[in-house]
C-alpha positions in Angstrom: 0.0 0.0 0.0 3.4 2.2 0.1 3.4 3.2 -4.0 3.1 6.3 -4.3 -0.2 7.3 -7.0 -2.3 9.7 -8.3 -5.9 10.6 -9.3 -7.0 10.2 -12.4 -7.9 13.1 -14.7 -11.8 14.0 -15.5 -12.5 11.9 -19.0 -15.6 13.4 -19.7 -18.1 15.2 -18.4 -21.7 14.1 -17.6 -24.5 15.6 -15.5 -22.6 16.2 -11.7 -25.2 14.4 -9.1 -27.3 16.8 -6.7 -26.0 16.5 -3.2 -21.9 14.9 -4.6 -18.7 16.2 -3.4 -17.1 19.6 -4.9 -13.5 18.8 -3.4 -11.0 18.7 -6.0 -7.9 16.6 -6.0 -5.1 18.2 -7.7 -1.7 16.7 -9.0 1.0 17.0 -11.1 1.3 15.3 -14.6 4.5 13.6 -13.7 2.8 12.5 -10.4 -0.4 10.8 -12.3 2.0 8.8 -14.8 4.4 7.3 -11.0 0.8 6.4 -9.7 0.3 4.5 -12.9 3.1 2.3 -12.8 3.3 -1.2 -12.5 4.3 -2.3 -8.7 5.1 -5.4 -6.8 3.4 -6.7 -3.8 4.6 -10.0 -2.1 6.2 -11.0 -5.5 2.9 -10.6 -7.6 3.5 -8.3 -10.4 -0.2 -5.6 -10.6 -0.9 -3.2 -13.3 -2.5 0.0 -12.7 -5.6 0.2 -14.7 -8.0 2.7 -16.5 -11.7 2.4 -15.9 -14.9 4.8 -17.1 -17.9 5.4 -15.1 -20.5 2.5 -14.8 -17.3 -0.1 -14.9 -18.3 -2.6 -12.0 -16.6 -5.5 -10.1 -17.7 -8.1 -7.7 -15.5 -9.7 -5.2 -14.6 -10.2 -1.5 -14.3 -6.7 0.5 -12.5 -6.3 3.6 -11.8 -3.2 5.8 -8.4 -1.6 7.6 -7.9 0.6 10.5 -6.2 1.6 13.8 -3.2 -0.2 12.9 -2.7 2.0 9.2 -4.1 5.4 11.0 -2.0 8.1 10.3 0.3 6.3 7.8 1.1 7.3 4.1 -1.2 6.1 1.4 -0.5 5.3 -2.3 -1.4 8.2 -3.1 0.8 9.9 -1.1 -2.4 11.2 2.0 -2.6 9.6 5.0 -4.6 7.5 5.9 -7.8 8.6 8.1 -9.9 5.6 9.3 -12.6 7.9 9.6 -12.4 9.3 6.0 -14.8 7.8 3.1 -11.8 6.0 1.6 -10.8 2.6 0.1 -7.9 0.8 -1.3 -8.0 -1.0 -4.6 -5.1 -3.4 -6.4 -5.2 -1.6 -10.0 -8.2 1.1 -10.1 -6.3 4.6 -10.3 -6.4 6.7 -7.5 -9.4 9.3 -6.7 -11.9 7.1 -8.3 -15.2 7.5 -6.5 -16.3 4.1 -5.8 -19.8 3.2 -4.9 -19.5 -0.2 -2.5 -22.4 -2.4 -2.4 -22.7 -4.8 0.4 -24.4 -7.6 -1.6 -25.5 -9.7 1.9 -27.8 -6.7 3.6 -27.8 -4.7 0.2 -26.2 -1.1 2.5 -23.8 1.1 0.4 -21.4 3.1 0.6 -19.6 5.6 -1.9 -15.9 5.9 -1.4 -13.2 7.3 -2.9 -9.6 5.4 -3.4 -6.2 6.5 -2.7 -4.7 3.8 -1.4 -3.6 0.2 -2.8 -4.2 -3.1 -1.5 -5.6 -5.9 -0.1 -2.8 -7.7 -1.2 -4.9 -10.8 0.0 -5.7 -13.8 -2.4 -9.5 -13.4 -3.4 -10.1 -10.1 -1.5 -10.5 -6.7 -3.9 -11.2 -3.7 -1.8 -9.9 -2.9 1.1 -12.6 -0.3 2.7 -11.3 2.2 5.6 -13.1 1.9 9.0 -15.5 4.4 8.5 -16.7 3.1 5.3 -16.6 -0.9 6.5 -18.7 0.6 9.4 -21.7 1.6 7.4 -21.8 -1.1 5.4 -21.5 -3.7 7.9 -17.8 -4.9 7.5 -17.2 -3.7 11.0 -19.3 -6.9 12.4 -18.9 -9.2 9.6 -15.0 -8.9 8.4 -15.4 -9.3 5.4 -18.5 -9.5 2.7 -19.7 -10.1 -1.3 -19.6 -6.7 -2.6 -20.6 -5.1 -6.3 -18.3 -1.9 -6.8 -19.5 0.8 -9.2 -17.6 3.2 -10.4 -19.3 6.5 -10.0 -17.0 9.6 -11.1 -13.5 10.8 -10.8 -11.3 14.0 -8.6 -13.6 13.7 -6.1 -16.1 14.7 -8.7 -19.4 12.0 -9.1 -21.1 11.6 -12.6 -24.6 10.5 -13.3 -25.2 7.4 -15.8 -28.3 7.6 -18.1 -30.1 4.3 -17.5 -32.7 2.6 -19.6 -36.3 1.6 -17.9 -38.7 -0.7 -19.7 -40.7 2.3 -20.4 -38.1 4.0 -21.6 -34.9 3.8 -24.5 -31.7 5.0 -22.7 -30.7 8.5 -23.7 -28.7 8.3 -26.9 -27.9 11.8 -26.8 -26.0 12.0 -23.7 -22.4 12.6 -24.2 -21.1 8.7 -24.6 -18.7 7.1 -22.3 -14.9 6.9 -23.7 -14.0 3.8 -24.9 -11.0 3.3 -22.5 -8.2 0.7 -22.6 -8.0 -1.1 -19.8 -5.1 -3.8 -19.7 -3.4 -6.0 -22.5 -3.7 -8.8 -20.6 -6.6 -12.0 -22.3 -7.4 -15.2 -21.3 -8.6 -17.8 -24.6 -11.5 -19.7 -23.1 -12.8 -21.5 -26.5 -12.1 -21.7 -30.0 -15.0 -23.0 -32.0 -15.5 -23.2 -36.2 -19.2 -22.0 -35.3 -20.0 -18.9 -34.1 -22.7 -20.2 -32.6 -20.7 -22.1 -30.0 -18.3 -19.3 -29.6 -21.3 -17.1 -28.7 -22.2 -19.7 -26.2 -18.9 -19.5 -24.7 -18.7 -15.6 -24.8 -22.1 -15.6 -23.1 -21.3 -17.8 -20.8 -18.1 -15.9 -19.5 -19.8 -12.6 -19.9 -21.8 -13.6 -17.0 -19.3 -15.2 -15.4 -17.1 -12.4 -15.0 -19.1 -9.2 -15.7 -16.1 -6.9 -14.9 -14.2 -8.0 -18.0 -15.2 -8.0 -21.9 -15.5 -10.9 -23.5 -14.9 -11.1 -27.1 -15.3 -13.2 -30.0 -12.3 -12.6 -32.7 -12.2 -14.7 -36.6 -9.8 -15.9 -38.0 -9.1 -17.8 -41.2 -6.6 -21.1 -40.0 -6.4 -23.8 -42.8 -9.2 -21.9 -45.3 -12.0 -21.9 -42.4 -13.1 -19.5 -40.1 -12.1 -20.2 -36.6 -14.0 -18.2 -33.6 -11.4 -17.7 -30.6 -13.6 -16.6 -27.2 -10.8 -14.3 -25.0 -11.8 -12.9 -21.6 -10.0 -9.3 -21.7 -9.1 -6.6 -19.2 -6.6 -8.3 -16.9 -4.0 -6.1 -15.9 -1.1 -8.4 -15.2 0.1 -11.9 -16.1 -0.5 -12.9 -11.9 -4.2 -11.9 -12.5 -5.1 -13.4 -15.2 -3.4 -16.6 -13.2 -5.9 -15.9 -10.7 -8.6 -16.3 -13.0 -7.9 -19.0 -14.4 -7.2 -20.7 -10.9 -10.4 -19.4 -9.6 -12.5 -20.8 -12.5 -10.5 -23.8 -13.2 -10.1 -22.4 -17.2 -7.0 -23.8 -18.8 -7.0 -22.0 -21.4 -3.8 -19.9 -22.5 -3.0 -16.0 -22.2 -2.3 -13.9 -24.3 -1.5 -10.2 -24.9 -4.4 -8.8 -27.7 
């Protein structure tokens, strides 16, 4: 949790949320690009990654506090228990965070500058202040869905569709952002039908990542290779495929 990062500049602007921060997190450019290095933690290599609002995650959350009070964060602030904070392995720093207790359905919105839990199957690590109002305090640890919300301290609202009515197609669209170069092959299939099985299939699996279906010619015939993308190191992409039991190879799209 000692690297030393930086927020991550505005990407776009959408309608600002009534009632969200106003703080603003300054930095240098030189800064953001050291925050955005690669680091090593326990001898597992991690990737700083890009996201856009409405990204989302599932996984373990845990929470951290009287013993790291007071002591330097990634992002070079210390760390307050009692601030709204969080830290995350690869999301950049100054992401606000929405953190969705998936047991007792409480949330919280937070906003990272630290790095961490460098535990296996654990991906937020939420201060005590922000554990407490979603329950970690009592329980430890819990399922949570993370949503990204904004950026700076700044949170952005996401046009949603209802069955009543079409999302907003004339709302500024979200950047297409590049997340990692890291891909998993699950499948390779001379149908696209089975390859849209497969892509399904790991779509829902792993709704964090993008799952793609890419043609190629081998021998005259089309051949439909399924990859699971947006892994930001080779160790996390191992974890993946450990978790799920894939064996399929990596690869760098």
């Amino acid at each position: 949790m000692k690297t030393k990062l930086l927020l991550l500049p505005l990407l776009f602007v959408l309608l600002l949320l009534s009632g969200c921060s106003q703080k603003r997190y300054h930095t240098s450019k030189a800064r953001y690009k050291a925050t955005m290095r690669p680091y090593t933690v326990h001898g597992k290599r991690y990737r700083p990654t890009y996201v856009r609002v409405g990204d989302t995650m599932r996984g373990i959350s845990s929470w951290y506090g009287p013993n790291f009070h007071g002591h330097q964060t990634s992002n070079g602030e210390r760390y307050n228990m009692y601030g709204l904070t969080a830290a995350h392995k690869t999301w950049p720093m100054d992401t606000m965070v929405r953190v969705q207790n998936l047991k007792n359905g409480k949330s919280v919105v937070v906003r990272i500058n630290d790095r961490g839990p460098f535990v296996s199957g654990r991906i937020l690590d939420c201060s005590y202040a922000a554990g407490k109002a979603i329950g970690l305090d009592k329980s430890g640890i819990a399922p949570v869905k993370l949503t990204v919300l904004g950026f700076a301290g700044k949170i952005y609202h996401i046009p949603k569709a209802t069955p009543n009515q079409p999302k907003d197609t004339s709302a500024a669209p979200l950047p297409a952002v590049r997340l990692t170069n890291f891909a998993i092959q699950v499948g390779a299939f001379r149908r696209y039908e089975g390859a849209k099985i497969y892509r399904d299939k790991f779509q829902a699996l792993s709704p964090s990542k993008r799952v793609i279906i890419k043609k190629f010619d081998v021998d005259g015939a089309p051949l439909y290779r399924v990859w699971v993308t947006g892994f930001g190191s080779e160790d996390e992409a191992n974890d993946f495929k450990s978790t799920n039991a894939i064996s399929g190879f990596l690869i760098r799209p």
